[in-house]
TORBA-43041 format. One line per field, with one value per residue: residue in three letters; x, y, z of N, C-alpha, C in turn; chain. Coordinates in pm, 1 decimal, always signed. Layout:
BEGIN
r <- [ALA,...]
nc1 <- [X,...]
nc2 <- [Y,...]
nc3 <- [Z,...]
cac1 <- [X,...]
cac2 <- [Y,...]
cac3 <- [Z,...]
cc1 <- [X,...]
cc2 <- [Y,...]
cc3 <- [Z,...]
c <- [A,...]
This chain:
BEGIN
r <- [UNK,UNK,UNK,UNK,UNK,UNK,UNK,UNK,UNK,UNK,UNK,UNK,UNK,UNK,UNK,UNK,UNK,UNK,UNK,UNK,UNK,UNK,UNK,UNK,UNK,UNK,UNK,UNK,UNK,UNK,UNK,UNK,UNK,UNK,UNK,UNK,UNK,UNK,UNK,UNK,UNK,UNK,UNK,UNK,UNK,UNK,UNK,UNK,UNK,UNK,UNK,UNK,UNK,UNK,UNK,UNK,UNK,UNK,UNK,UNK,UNK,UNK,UNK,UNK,UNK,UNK,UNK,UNK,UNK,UNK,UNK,UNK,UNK,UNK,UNK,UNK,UNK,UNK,UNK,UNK,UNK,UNK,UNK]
nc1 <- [-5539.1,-5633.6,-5901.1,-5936.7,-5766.1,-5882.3,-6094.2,-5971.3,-5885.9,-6131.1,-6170.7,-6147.1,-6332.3,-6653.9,-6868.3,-7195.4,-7377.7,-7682.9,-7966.8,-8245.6,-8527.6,-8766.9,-9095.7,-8984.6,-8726.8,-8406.1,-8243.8,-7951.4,-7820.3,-7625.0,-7388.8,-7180.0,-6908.4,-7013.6,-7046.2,-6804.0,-6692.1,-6814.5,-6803.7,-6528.7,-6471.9,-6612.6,-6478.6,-6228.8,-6229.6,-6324.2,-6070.8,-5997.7,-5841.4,-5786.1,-5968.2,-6303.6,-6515.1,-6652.7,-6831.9,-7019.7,-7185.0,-7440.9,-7468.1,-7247.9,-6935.3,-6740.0,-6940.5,-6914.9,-6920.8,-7226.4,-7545.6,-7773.7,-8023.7,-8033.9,-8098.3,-7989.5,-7720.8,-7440.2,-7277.2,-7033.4,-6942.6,-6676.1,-6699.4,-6495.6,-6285.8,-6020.1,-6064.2]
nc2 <- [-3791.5,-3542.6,-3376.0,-3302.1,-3503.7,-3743.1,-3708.6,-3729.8,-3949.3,-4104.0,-4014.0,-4202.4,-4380.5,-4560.9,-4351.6,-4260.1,-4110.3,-4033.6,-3797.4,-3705.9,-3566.9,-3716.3,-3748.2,-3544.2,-3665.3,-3703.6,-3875.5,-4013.1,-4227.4,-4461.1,-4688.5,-4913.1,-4820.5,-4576.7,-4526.7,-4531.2,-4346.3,-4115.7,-4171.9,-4184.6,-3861.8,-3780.1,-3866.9,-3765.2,-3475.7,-3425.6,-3458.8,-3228.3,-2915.5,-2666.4,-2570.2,-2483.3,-2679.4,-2856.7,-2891.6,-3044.8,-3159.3,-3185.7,-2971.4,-2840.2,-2807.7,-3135.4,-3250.3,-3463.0,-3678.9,-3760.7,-3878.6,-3843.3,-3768.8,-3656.1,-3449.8,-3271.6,-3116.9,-3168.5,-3059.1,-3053.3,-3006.7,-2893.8,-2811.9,-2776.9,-2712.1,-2441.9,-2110.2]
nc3 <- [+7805.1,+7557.4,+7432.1,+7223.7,+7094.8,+7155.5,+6989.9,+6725.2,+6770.4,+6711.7,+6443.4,+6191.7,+6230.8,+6214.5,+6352.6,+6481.8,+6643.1,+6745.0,+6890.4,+7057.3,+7180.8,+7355.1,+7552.0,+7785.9,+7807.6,+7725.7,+7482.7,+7407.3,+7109.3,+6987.9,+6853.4,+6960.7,+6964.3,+6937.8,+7129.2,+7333.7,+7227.1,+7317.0,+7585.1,+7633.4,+7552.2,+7740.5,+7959.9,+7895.7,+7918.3,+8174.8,+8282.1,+8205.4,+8303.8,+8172.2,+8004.0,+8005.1,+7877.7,+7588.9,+7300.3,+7076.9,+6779.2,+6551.8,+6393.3,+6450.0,+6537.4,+6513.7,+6377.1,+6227.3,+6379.6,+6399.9,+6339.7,+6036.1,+6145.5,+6390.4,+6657.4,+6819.2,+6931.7,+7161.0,+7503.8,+7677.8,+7989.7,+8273.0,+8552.9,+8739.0,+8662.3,+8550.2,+8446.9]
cac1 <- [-5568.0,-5728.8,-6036.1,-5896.7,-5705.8,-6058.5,-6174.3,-5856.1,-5869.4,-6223.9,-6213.2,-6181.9,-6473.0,-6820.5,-6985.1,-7324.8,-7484.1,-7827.6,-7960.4,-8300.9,-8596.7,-8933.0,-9132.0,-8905.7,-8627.8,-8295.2,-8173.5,-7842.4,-7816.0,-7510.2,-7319.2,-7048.7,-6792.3,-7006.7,-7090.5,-6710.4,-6596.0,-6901.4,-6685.3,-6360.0,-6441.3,-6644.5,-6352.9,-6066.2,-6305.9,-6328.1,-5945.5,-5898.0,-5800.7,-5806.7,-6068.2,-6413.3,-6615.2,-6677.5,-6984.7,-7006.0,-7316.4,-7471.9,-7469.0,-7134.9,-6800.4,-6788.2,-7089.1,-6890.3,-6980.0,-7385.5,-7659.5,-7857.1,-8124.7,-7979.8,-8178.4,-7947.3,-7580.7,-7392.1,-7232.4,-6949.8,-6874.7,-6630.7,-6732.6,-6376.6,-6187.0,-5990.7,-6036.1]
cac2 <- [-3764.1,-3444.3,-3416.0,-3334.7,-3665.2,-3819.1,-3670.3,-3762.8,-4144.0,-4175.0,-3979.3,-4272.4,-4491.5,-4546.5,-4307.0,-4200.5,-4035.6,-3944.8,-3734.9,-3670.7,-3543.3,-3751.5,-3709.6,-3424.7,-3750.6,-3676.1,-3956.6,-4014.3,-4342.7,-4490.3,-4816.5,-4973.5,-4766.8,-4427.2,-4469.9,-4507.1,-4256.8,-4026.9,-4208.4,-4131.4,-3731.1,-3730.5,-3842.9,-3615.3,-3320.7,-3447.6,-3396.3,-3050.0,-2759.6,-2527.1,-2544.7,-2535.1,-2752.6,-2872.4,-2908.6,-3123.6,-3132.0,-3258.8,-2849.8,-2767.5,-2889.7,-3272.6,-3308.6,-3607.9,-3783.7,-3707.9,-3947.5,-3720.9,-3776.1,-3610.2,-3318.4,-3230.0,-3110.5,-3214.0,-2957.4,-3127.8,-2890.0,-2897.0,-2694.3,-2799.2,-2639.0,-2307.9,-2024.6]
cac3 <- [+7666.0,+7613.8,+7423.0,+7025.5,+7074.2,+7171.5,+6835.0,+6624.0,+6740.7,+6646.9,+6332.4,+6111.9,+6257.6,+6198.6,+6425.7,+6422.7,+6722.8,+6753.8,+6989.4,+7054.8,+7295.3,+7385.5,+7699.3,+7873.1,+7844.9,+7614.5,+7416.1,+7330.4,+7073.8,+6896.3,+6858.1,+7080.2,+6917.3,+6906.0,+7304.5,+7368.0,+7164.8,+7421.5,+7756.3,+7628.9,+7568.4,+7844.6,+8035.0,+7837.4,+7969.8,+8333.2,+8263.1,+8102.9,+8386.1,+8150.6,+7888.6,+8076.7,+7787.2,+7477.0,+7239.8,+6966.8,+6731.0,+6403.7,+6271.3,+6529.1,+6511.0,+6575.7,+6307.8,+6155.0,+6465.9,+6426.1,+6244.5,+6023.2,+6221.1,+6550.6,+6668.3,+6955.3,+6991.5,+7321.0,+7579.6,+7809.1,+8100.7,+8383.8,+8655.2,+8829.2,+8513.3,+8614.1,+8352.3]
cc1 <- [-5660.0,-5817.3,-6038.7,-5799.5,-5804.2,-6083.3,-6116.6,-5862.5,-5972.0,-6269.4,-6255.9,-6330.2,-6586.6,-6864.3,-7069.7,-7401.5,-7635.5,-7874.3,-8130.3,-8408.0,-8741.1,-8958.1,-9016.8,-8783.4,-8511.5,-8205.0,-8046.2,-7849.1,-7706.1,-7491.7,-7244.9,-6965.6,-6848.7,-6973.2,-6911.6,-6616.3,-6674.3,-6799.2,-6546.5,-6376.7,-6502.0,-6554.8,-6220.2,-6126.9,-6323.7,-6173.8,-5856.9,-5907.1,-5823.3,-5899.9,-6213.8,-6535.3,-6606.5,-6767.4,-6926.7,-7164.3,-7348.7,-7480.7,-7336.4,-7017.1,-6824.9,-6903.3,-6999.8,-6956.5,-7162.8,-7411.2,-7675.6,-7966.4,-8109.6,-8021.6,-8067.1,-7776.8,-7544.1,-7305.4,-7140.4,-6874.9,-6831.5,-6616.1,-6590.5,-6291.0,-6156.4,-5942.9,-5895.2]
cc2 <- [-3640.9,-3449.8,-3388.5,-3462.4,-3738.7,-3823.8,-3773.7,-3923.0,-4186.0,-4124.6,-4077.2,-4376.4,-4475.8,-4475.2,-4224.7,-4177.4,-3984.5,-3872.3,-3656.9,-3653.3,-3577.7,-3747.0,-3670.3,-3555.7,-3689.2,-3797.3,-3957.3,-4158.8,-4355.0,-4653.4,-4856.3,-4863.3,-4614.3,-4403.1,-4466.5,-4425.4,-4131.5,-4051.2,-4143.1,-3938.7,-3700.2,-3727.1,-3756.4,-3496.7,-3329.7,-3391.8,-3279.4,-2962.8,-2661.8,-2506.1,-2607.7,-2666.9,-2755.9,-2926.1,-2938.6,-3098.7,-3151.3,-3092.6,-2729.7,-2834.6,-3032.2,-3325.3,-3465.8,-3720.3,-3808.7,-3794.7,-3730.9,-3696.8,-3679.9,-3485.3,-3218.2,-3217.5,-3156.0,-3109.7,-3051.4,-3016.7,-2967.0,-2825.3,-2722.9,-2687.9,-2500.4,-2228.0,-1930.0]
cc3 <- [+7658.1,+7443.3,+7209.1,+7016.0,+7056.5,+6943.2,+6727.5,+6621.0,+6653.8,+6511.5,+6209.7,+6156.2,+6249.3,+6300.2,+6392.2,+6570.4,+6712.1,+6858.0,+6968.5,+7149.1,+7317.2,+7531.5,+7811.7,+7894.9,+7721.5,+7575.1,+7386.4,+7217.0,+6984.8,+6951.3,+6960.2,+7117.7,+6971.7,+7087.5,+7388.2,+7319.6,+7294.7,+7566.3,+7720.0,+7610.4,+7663.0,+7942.1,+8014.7,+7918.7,+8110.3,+8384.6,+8270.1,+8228.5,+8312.4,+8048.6,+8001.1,+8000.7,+7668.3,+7417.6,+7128.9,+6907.0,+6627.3,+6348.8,+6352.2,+6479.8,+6576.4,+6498.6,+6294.3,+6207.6,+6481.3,+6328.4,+6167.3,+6052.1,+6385.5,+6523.7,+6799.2,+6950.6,+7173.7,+7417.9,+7669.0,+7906.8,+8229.5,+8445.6,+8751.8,+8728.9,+8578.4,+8455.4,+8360.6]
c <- [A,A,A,A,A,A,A,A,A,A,A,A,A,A,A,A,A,A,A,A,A,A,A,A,A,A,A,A,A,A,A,A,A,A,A,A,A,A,A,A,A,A,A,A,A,A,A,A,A,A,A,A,A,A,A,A,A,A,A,A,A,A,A,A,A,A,A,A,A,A,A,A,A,A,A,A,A,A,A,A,A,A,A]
């Protein structure tokens, strides 16, 4: 499944990501749903050969998926990926 399928399944569902940074640690927080919608594009992107990454983000593409509390977009890179 590659990683706008990811998107497309979970478009309709409650997710709400947060994402934020206390003592030099980086939070991620969501529901059941949000943290397997995070596994499933983390895994589409473990996937992709030809697209090195994708970033999602409460003021990037992928906001839908963001609390409005989330201070932090997400970066998914595959250093295997061939440009």
């Amino acid at each position: 499944m590659k990683t706008d399928d990811v998107c497309e399944k979970y478009f309709k569902e409650k997710i709400k990501i947060n994402t934020w940074i206390e003592n030099d640690i980086f939070f991620i927080e969501g529901n059941t749903k949000a943290l397997l919608f995070l596994s499933d594009l983390i895994r589409a992107q473990a996937m992709e050969l030809k697209d090195d990454n994708i970033c999602i983000g409460p003021n990037l593409s992928g906001n839908k998926f963001f609390s409005k509390k989330a201070k932090f977009g997400i970066l998914i890179h595959n250093t295997d990926s061939v440009k």
